[in-house]
C-alpha positions as CSV (number, residue, x, y, z in Angstrom):
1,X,-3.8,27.6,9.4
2,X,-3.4,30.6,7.3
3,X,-4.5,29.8,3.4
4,X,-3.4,33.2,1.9
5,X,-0.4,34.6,0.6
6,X,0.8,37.4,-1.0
7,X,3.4,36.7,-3.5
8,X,4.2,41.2,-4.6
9,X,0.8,42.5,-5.7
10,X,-1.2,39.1,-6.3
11,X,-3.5,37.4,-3.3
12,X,-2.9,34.1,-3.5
13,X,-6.1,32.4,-1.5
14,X,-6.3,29.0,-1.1
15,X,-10.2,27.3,-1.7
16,X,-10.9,23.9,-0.2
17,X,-14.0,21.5,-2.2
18,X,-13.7,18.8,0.4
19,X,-11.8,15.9,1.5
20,X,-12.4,12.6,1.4
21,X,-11.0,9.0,2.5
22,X,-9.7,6.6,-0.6
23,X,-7.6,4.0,-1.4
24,X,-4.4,5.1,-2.4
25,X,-3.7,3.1,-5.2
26,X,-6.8,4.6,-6.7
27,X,-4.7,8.0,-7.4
28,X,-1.7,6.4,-7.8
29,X,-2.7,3.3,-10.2
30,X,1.4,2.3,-10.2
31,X,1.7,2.3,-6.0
32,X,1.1,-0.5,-4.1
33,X,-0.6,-0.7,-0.6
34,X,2.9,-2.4,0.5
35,X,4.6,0.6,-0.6
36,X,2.4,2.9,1.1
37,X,2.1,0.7,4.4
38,X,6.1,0.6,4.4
39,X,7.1,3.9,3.0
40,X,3.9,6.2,3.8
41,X,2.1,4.7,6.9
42,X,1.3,8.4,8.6
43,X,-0.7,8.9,5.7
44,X,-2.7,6.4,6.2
45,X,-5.8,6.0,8.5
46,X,-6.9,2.8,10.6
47,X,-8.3,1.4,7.2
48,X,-5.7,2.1,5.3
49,X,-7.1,5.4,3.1
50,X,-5.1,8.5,2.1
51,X,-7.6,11.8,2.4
52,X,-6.5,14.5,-0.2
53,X,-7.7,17.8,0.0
54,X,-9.7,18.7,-2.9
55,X,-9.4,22.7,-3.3
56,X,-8.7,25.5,-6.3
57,X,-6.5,28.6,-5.8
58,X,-8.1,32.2,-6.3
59,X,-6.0,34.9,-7.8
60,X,-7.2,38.6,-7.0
61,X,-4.3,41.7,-8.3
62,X,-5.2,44.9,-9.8
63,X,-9.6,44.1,-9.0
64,X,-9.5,40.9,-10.8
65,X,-10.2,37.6,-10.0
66,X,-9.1,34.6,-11.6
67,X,-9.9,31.0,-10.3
68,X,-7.7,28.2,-10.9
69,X,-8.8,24.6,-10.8
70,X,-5.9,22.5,-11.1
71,X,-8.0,18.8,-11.3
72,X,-9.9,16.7,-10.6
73,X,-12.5,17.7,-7.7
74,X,-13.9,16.3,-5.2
75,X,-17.2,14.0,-6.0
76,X,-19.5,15.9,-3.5
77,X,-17.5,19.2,-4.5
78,X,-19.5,22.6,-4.2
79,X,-17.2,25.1,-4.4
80,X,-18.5,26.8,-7.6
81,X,-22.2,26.5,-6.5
82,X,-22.7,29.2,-4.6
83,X,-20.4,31.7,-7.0
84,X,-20.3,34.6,-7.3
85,X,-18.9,35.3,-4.0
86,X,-16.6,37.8,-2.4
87,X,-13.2,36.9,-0.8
C-alpha cells in the first residue's frame, strides 16, 4: 500500500505508531457492541475488537518538515523516539 501523496508541491507521507486490538465501545463510549456486531461485524475480530491504526502525517514542501499528530497515540507508540529522521 502506497502511504504518500502529493497534493501540488507538498509530500503528504503517512507515519504509522502501531495498532492494536480494543473494544469498540472504548473509542466510541455512545456505541454499543450490538450495534457494532449488527452494523460493523467486518470490523470486528473473533473476540470482538476493532484495531485502529495509530499514525501521524508528515508534511515536507519547500525543505520543511512539519509533523502532524492528530490524537491520541498508540500506548506502546514510538514514533517520535527515534527522531530526527529522514524521509
Amino acid at each position: 500500500m502506497d502511504y504518500r501523496r502529493w497534493v501540488g508541491s507538498v509530500d503528504l507521507v503517512s507515519l504509522t505508531d502501531g495498532q492494536r486490538g480494543v473494544v469498540p465501545t472504548a473509542i466510541f463510549p455512545t456505541s454499543s457492541a450490538d450495534v457494532w456486531r449488527e452494523e460493523f461485524p467486518e470490523l470486528l475480530d473473533e473476540n470482538g475488537l476493532i484495531h485502529p491504526r495509530y499514525g501521524s502525517v508528515a508534511l515536507r514542501s519547500e525543505g520543511k518538515l512539519i509533523v502532524v499528530d492528530t490524537g491520541a497515540g498508540s500506548p506502546e507508540g514510538r514514533l517520535l523516539g527515534g527522531w530526527p529522521r529522514r524521509l
